[in-house]
PyMOL CGO cylinders between C-alpha atoms (Angstrom):
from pymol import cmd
from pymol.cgo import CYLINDER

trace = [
    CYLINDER, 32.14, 86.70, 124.62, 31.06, 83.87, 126.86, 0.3, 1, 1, 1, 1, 1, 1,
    CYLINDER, 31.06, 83.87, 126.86, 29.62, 81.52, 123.95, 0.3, 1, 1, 1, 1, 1, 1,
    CYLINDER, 29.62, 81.52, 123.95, 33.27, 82.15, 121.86, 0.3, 1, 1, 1, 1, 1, 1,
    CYLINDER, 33.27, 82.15, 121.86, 35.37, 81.14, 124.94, 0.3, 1, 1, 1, 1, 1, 1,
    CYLINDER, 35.37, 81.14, 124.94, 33.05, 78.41, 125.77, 0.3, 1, 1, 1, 1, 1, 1,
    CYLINDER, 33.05, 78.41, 125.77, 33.73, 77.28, 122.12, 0.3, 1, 1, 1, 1, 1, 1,
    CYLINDER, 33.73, 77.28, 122.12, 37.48, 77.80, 122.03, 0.3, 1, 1, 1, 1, 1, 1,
    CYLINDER, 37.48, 77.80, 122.03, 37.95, 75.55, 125.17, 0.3, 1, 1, 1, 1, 1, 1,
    CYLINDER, 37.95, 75.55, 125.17, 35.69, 72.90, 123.65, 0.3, 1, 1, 1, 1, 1, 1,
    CYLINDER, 35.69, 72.90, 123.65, 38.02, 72.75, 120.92, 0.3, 1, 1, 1, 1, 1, 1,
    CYLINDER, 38.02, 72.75, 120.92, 41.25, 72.71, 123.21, 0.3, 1, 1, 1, 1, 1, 1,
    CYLINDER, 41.25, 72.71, 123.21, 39.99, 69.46, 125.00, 0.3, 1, 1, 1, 1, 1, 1,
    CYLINDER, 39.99, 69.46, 125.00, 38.68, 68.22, 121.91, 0.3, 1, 1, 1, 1, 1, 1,
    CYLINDER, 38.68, 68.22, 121.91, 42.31, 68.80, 119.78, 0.3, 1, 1, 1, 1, 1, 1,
    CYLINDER, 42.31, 68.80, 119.78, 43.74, 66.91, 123.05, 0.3, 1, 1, 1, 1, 1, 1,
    CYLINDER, 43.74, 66.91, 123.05, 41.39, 64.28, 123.23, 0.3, 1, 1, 1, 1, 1, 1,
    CYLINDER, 41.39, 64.28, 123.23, 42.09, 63.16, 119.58, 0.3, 1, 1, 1, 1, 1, 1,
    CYLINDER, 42.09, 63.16, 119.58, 45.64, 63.34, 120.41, 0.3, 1, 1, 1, 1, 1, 1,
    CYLINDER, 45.64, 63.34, 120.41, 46.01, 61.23, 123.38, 0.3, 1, 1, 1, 1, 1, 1,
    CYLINDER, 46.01, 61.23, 123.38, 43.48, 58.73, 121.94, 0.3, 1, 1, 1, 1, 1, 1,
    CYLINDER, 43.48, 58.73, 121.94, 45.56, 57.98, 119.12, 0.3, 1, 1, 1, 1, 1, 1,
    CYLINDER, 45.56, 57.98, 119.12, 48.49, 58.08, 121.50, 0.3, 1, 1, 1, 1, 1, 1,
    CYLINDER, 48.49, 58.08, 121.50, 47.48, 55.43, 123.03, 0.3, 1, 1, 1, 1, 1, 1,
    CYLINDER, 47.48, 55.43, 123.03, 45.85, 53.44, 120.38, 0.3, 1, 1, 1, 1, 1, 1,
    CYLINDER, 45.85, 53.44, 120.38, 49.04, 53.61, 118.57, 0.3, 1, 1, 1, 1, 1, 1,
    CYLINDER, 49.04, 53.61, 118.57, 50.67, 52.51, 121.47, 0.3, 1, 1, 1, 1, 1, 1,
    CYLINDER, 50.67, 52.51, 121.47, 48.81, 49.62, 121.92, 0.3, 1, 1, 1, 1, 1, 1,
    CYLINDER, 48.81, 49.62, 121.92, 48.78, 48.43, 118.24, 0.3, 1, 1, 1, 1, 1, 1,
    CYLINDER, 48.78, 48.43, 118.24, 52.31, 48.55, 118.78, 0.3, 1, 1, 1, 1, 1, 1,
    CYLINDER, 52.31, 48.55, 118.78, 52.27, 46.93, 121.45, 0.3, 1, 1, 1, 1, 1, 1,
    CYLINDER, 52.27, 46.93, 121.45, 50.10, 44.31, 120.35, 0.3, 1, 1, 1, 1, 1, 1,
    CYLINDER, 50.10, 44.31, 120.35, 52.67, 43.84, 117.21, 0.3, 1, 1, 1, 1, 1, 1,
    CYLINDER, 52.67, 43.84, 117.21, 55.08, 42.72, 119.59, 0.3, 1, 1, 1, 1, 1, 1,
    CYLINDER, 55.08, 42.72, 119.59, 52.91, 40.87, 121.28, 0.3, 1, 1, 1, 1, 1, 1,
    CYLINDER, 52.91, 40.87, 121.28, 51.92, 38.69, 118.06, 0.3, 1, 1, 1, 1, 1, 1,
    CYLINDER, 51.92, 38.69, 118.06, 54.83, 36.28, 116.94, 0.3, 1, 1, 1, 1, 1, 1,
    CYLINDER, 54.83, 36.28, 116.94, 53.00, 35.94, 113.50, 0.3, 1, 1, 1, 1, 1, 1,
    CYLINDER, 53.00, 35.94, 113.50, 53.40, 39.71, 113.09, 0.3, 1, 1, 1, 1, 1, 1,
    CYLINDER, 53.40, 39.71, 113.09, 56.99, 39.16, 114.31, 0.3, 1, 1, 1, 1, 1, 1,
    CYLINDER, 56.99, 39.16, 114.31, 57.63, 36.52, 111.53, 0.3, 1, 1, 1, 1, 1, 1,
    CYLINDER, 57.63, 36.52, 111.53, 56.27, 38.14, 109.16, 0.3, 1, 1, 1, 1, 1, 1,
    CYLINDER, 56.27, 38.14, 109.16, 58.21, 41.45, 109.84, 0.3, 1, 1, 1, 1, 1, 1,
    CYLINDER, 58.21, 41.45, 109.84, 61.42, 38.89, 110.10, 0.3, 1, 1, 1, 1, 1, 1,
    CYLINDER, 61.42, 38.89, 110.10, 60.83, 37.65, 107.10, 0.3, 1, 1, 1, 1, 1, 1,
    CYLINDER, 60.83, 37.65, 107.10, 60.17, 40.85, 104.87, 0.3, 1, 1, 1, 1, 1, 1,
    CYLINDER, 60.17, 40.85, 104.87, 63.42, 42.05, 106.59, 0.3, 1, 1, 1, 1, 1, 1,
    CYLINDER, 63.42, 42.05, 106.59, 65.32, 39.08, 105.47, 0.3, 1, 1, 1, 1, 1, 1,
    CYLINDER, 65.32, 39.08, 105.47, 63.68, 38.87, 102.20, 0.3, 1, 1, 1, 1, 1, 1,
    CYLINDER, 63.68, 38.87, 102.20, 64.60, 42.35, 101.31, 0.3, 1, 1, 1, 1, 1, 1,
    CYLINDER, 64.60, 42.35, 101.31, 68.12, 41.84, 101.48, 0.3, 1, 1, 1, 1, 1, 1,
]
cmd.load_cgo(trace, "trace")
């Protein structure tokens, strides 16, 4: 009983570890996209390209 709780809360706080870490990796790619102004032209220009 102990072990199979033990086990199921391991794999709570691992399920919500993943999840925040690609939170916030996500995040910061994005926020390193907008950082970048050669990501910016080149999302500019396959915008204006595509039209």
């Amino acid at each position: 009983m102990n072990s199979a709780f033990t086990k199921v809360s391991n794999f709570k706080v691992n399920r919500v570890s993943k999840i925040a870490i690609t939170l916030t990796s996500s995040t910061f790619f994005l926020f390193a996209l907008g950082q970048a102004p050669i990501f910016k032209n080149i999302l500019a220009g396959a915008f204006s390209c595509s039209g």
